[in-house]
N, C-alpha and C positions, 0 to 999 in steps of 0.2 A: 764960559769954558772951564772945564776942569783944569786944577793945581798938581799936576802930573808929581813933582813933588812932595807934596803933603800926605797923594794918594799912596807913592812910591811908599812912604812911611806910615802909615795906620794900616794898609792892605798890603803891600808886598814885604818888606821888611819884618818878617813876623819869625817866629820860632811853626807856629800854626802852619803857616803860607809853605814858608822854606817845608816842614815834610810833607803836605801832601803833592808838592812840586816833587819832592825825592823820591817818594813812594811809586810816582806814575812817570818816573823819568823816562824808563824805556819808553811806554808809548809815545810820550809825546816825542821824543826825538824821534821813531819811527814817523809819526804824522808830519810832523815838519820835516824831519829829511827828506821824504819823497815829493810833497807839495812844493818843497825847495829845489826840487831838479829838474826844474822845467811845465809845471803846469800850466804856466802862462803860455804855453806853446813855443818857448826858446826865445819869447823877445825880450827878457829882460834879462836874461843868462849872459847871454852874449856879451852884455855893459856890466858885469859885476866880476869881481875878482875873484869870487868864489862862489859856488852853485849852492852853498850851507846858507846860502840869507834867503829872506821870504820877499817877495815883493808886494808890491799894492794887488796885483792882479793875480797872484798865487795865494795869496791872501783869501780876498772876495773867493775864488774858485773852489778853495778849502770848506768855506762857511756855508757856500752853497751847496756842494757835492752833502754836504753833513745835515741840510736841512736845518742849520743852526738860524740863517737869515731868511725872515718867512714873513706874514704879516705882522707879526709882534717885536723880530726886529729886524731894524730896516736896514738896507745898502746904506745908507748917510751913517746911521750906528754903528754898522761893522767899521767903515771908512773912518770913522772918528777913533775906534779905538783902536788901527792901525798907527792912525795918524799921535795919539798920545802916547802909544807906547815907543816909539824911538826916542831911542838917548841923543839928546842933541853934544853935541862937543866943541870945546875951545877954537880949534879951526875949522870954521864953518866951509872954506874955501877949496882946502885939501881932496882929493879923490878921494882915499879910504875916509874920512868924514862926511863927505857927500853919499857914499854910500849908505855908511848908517846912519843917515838922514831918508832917503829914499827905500832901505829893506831893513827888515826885523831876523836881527838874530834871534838863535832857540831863546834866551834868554827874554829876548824880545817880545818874543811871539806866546812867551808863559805869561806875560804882561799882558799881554793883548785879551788872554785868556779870562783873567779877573777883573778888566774892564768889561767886557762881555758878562761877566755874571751878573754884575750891576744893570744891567740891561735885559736881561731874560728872565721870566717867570721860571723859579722853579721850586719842587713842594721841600717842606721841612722834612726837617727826620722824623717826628709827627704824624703829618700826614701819610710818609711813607710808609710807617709801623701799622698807622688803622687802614691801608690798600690790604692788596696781596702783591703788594710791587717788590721785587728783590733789593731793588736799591732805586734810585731818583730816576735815571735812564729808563730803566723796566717801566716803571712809572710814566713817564711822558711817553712812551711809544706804543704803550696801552692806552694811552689815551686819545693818542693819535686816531686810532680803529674805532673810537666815537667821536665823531665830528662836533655833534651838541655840546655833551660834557665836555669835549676840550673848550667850546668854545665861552661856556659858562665857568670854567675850572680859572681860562685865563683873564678873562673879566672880572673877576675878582681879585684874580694876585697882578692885574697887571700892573706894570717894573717901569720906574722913567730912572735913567742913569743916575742923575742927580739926588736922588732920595736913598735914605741909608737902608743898607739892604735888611731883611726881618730874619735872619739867620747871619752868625759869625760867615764870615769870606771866605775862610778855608772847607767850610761845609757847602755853602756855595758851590765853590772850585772843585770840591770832590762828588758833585751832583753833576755839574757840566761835563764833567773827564768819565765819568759814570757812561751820559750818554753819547759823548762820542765813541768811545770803545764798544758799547752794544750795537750801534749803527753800524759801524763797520764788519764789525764780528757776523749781523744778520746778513748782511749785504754780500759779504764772499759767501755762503751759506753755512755758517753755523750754529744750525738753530736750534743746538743742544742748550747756546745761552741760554734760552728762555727757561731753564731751570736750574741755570749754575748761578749761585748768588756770589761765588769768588771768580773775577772771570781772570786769565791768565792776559800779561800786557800784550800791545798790537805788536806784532813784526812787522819789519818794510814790507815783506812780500803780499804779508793781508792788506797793507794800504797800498800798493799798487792795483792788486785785484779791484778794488774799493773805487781806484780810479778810473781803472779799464771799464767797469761796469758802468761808470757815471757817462761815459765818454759814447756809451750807446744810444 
């Protein structure tokens, strides 16, 4: 099992880490806000003090709606890096402790984030330069549209969590953040991205749509 602390310290603690977290803060508290208000259907809502935490099951439903969990990484993956990013605390016993034992704050859930890169193939700056990819996202959703070459592209970089990732963490985390905000962005339909290489961050209202649509 992984050293959540150790991790806490070589990958999240960074000067690196800390701005591309800053940089894409709007989105991601867009993405978790709304994932945090009930995607679980309201059964986890109802037992928590505040509808800003993420549960297990708003969790998984996020990762899926995103195409993030697919054959390369699994339910147990995603599960695992729910499960290592909460902060555990001195009274384990308490309500508000049990809570953030059971849901990931936004803080949490940025954690959750860069355990997940550790786990997902995605291409260097490198390979992005010699595509016609605009950035990592562009890249993997182009690739999506050939089956083969994905399937051959991920056979080779494939990602076990444990192994050190072949690009810094923060270029990682801004490939994954990459392609969540193109996903969603295609998904409500705006599919001017496919030639804006700066995309503008998510609002709640695109990650609701984002939702509605999944929910079909």
């Amino acid at each position: 099992m992984r050293d959540t602390n150790e991790f806490r310290k070589a990958m999240c603690y960074t000067e690196e880490t800390d701005a591309v977290l800053l940089a894409h803060q709007p989105s991601l508290r867009a993405l978790f806000g709304a994932y945090a208000g009930g995607a679980d259907g309201g059964q986890d809502v109802a037992h928590k003090a505040t509808a800003s935490l993420l549960s297990m099951g708003e969790w998984m439903r996020m990762l899926r709606d995103l195409e993030v969990v697919d054959s390369e990484l699994t339910v147990r993956e995603a599960a695992l890096a729910f499960a290592w990013s909460r902060l555990r605390t001195v009274d384990e016993n308490g309500q508000r402790s049990k809570l953030k034992l059971q849901n990931l704050s936004l803080e949490d859930a940025m954690e959750g984030l860069l355990h997940l890169c550790l786990m997902k193939a995605l291409p260097t700056d490198e390979e992005i330069a010699q595509s016609d990819a605009l950035d990592a996202g562009d890249f993997l959703l182009k690739l999506k549209e050939t089956p083969k070459e994905k399937e051959a592209w991920l056979k080779a970089n494939a990602t076990r969590w444990e192994d050190p990732p072949r690009q810094p963490i923060a270029r990682c985390l801004t490939h994954l953040i990459s392609l969540v905000v193109r996903t969603i962005k295609l998904a409500v339909g705006q599919q001017d991205v496919r030639k804006q290489a700066s995309l503008e961050p998510l609002t709640s209202e695109e990650v609701r749509l984002f939702m509605s649509s999944r929910n079909r």
